[in-house]
Kinemage of the C-alpha trace (Angstrom):
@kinemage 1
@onewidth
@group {chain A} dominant
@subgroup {mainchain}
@vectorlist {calphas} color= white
{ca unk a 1} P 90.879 100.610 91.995
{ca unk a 2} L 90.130 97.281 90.990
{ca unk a 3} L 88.307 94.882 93.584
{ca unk a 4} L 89.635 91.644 92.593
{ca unk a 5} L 93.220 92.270 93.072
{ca unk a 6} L 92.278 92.904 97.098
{ca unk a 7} L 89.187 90.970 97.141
{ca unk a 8} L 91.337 88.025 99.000
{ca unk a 9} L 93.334 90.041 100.951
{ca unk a 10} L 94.399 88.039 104.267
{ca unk a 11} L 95.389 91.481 105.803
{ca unk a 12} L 92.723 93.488 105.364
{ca unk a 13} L 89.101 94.133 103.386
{ca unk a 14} L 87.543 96.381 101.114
{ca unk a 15} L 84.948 99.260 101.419
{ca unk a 16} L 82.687 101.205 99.157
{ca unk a 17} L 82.888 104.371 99.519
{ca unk a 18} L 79.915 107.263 98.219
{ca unk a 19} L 77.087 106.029 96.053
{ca unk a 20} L 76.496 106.600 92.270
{ca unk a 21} L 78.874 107.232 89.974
{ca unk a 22} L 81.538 108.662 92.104
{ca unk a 23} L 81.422 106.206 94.372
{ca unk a 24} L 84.855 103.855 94.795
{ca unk a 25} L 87.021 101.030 96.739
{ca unk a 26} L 89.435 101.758 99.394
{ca unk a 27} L 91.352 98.921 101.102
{ca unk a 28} L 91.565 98.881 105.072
{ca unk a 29} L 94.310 97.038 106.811
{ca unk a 30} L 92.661 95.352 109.961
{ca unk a 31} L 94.152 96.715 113.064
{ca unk a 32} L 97.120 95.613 114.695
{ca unk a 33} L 97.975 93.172 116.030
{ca unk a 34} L 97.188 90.640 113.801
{ca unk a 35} L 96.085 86.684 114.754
{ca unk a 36} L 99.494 84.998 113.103
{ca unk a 37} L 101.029 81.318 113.534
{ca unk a 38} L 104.529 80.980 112.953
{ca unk a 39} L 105.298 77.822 111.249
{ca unk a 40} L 108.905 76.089 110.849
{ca unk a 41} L 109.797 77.723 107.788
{ca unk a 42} L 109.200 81.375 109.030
{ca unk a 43} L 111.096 80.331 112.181
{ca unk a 44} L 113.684 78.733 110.417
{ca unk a 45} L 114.098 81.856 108.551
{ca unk a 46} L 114.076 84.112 111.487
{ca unk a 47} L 116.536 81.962 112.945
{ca unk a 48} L 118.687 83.087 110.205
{ca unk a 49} L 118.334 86.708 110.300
{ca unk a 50} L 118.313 87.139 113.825
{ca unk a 51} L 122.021 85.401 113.470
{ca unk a 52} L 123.115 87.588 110.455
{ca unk a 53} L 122.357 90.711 112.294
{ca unk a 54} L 123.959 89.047 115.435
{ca unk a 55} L 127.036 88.966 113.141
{ca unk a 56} L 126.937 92.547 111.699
{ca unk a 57} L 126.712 94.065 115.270
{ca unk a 58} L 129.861 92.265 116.154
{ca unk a 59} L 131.813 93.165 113.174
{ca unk a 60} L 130.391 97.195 114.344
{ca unk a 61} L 132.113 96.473 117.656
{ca unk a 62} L 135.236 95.620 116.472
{ca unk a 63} L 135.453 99.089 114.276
{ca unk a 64} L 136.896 102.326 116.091
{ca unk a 65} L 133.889 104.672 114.839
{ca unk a 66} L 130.905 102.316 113.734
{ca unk a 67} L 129.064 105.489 113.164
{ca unk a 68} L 130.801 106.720 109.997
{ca unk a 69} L 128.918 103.942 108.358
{ca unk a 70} L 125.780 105.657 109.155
{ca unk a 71} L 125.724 108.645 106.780
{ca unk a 72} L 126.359 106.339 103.628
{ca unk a 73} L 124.032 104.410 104.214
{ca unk a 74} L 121.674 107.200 105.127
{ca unk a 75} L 122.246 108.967 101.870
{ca unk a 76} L 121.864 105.402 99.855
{ca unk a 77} L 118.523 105.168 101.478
{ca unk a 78} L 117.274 108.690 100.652
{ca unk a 79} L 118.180 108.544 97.517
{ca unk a 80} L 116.305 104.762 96.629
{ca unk a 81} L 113.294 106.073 98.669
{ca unk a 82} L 113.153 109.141 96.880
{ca unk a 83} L 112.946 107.441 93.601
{ca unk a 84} L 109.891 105.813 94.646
{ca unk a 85} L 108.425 109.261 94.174
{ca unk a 86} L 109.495 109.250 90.498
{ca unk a 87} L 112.784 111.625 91.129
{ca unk a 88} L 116.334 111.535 89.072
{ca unk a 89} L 118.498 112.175 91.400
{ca unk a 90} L 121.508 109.414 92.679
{ca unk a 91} L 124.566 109.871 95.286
{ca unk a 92} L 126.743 111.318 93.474
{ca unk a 93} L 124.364 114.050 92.448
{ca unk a 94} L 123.355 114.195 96.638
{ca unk a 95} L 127.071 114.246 97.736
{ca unk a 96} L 127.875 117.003 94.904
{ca unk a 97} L 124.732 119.282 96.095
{ca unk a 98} L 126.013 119.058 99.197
{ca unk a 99} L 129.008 120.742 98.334
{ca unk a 100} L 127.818 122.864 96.075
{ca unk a 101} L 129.088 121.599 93.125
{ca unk a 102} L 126.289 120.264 91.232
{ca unk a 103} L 126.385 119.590 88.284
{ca unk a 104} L 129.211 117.711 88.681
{ca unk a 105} L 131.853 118.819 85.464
{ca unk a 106} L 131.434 116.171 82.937
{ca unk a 107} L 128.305 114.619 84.109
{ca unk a 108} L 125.905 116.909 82.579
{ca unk a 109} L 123.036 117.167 82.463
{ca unk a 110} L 122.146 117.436 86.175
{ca unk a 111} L 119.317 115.934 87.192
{ca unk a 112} L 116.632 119.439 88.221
{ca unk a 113} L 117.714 120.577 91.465
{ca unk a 114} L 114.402 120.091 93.129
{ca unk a 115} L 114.753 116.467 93.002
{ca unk a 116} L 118.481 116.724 94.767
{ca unk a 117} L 116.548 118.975 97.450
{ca unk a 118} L 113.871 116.039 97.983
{ca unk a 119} L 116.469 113.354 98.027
{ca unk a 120} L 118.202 116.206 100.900
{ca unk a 121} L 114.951 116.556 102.994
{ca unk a 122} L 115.083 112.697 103.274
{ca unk a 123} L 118.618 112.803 104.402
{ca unk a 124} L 118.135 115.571 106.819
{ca unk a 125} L 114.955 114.032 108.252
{ca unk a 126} L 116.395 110.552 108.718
{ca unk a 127} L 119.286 112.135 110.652
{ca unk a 128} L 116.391 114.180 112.361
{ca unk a 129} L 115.322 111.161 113.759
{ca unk a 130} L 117.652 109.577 114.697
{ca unk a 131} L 119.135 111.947 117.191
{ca unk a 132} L 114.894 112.349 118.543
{ca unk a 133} L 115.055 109.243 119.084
{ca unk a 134} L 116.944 109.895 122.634
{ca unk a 135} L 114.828 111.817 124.240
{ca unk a 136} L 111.244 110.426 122.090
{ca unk a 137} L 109.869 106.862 120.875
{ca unk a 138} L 108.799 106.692 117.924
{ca unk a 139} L 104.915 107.554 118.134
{ca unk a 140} L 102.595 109.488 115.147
{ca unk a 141} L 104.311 112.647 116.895
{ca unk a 142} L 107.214 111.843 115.201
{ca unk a 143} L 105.872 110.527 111.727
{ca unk a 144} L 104.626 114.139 111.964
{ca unk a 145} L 107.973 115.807 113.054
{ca unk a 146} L 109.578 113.778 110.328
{ca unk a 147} L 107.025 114.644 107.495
{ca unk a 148} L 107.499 118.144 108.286
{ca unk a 149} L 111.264 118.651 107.256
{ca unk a 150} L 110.572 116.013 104.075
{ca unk a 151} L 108.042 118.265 102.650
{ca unk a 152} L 110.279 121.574 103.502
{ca unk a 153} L 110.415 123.841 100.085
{ca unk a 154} L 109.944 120.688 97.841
{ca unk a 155} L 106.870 119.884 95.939
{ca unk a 156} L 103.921 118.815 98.215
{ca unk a 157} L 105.076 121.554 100.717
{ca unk a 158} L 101.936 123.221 100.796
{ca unk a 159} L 99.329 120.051 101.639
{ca unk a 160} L 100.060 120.793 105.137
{ca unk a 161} L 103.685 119.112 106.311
{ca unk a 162} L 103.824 118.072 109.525
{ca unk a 163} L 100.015 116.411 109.418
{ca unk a 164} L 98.157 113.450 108.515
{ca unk a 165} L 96.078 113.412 105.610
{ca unk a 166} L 92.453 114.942 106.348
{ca unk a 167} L 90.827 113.586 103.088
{ca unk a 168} L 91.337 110.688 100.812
{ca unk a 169} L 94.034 110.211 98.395
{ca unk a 170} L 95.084 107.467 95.742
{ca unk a 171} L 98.265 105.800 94.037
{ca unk a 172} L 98.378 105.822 90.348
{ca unk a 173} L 99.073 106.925 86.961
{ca unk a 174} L 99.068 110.618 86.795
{ca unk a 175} L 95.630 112.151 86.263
{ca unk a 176} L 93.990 109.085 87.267
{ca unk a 177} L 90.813 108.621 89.110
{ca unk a 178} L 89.740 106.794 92.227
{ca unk a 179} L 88.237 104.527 89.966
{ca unk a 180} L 91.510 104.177 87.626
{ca unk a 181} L 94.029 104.334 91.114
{ca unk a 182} L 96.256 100.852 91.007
{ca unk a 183} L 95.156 101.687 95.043
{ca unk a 184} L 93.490 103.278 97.528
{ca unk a 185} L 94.233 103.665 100.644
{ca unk a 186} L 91.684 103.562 104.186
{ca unk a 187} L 89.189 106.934 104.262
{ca unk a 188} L 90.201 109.536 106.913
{ca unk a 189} L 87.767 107.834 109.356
{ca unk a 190} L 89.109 104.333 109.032
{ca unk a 191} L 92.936 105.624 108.629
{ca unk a 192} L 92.626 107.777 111.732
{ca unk a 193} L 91.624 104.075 113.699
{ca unk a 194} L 94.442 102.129 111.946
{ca unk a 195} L 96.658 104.898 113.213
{ca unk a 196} L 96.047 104.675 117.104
{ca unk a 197} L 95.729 101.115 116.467
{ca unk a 198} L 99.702 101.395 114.919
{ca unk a 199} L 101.139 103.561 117.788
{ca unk a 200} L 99.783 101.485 120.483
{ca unk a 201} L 101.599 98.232 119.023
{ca unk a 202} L 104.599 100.624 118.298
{ca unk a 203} L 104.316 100.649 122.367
{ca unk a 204} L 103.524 97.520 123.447
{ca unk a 205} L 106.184 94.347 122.949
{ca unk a 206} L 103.854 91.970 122.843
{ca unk a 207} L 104.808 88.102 121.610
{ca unk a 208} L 106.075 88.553 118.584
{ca unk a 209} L 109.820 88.629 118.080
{ca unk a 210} L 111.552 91.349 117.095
{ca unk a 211} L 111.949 91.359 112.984
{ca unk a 212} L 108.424 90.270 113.361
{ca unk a 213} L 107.224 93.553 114.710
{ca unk a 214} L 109.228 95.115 112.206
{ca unk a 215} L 107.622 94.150 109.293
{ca unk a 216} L 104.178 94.342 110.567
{ca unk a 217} L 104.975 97.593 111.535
{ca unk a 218} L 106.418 98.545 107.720
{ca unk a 219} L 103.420 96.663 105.820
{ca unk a 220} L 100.409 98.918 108.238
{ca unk a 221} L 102.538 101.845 107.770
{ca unk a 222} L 102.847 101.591 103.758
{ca unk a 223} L 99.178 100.504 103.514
């Protein structure tokens, strides 16, 4: 991983990690909560979200069943996460697996059906959640419950579902090395203290406003 592009980093520093020639950078998000002063702009622009979702949850009251919305969009979002991960598959190929008709008759070829199972798992554990949601918060328990039916009989399912990492990984090119990674994430110690640092913001409101929380929240769990 290459220093420089972290080296400035407002949210977080770099390690070295070993000695000699295997020795490498990881980047470590500083625990939340952060210090952070909200100028006029951000507010400004808070402002304006906070009213466009105000807006979208009245136009869901005024619909009969608000909730047949849900699965579209649940499917749209497994399917553009899932492509993060480098797989082919899109909605049509989801909706049609679903059914059993893939491949669909004139859309050959089908994308491999491994990929339609991944882009499945996501479906299955977003809906997963949601319903655990009523009777748990979300907490690292459920990250783990939730990592457990992705990696069910896909690729990956075998580097123990259901758990978090316990040694270090990387993001990059395939075949890559530490050194070569475009980034690497906190070592197990330093992850495993960013973690219990992340679920006890997840429980505590704090000061910041809502959306605020939210993307804190997204940016420590990503990094």
């Amino acid at each position: 991983m290459d220093p420089n592009r972290f080296s400035s980093s407002p949210s977080g520093r770099l390690i070295r990690v070993g000695r000699g020639e295997t020795a490498y950078w990881a980047f470590v998000p500083d625990l939340l909560p952060p210090q952070l002063s909200v100028d006029w702009d951000l507010a400004r622009s808070l402002s304006g979200a906070d009213r466009a979702l105000s807006e979208l949850a009245g136009v869901g009251r005024t619909m009969p069943n608000p909730h047949l919305l849900i699965g579209p969009f649940v499917r749209r979002e497994a399917v553009l996460s899932s492509r993060i991960e480098g797989t082919q598959a899109d909605i049509a190929d989801l909706y049609a697996y679903e059914v059993g008709q893939l491949p669909l008759p004139g859309l050959e070829p089908a994308p491999p059906e491994s990929d339609v199972r991944e882009v499945l798992n996501y479906v299955r554990a977003l809906e997963y959640g949601l319903k655990r949601l009523a009777t748990l918060p979300v907490s690292l328990r459920l990250i783990r419950e939730l990592h457990e039916r992705l990696m069910a009989d896909v690729r990956g399912e075998h580097a123990t579902p259901g758990e978090f990492r316990s040694r270090q990984n990387w993001i990059g090119p395939p075949n890559c090395t530490l050194n070569e990674a475009s980034y690497v994430p906190p070592p197990v110690p330093e992850m495993r203290d960013a973690l219990a640092a992340f679920e006890r913001f997840l429980h505590d409101a704090g000061t910041y406003p809502p959306l605020v929380r939210l993307a804190l929240v997204h940016y420590q769990f990503e990094a």
